[in-house]
N, C-alpha and C positions, 0 to 999 in steps of 0.2 A: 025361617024367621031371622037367621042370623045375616044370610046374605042382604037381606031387605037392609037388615041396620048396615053394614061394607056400601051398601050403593047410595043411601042416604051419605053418608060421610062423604064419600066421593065427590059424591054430588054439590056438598058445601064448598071441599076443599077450593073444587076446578070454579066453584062462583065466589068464593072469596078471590081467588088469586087472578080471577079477571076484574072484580070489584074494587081491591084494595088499590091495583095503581092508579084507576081510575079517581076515586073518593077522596085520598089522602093524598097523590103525587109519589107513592113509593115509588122506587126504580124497579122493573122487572129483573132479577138477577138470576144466577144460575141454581140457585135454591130455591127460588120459584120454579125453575122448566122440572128441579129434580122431583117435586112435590107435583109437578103435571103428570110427568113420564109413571112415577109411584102409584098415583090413582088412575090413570088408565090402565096399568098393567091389573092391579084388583079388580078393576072391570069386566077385565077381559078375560082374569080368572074366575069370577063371580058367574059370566052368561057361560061362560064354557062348562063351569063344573056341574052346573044344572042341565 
């Protein structure tokens, strides 16, 4: 159950932070790449640990 809710999140995070420069004109910056890198590493401890 838990990892379901880690991959939902994830899943928002990485469609917000393609969404948001898009929609609003943010600037992609390196707090966006570190909030990429942070949820794929959950990912990939999420399908591993199962």
């Amino acid at each position: 159950m838990w990892s379901n809710r880690f991959l939902f999140f994830v899943t928002g995070v990485i469609a917000g932070s393609i969404l948001y420069p898009i929609h609003y004109g943010q600037p992609f910056t390196m707090k966006v790449l570190v909030q990429l890198m942070l949820a794929l590493s959950i990912i990939v401890v999420s399908v591993w640990w199962k």
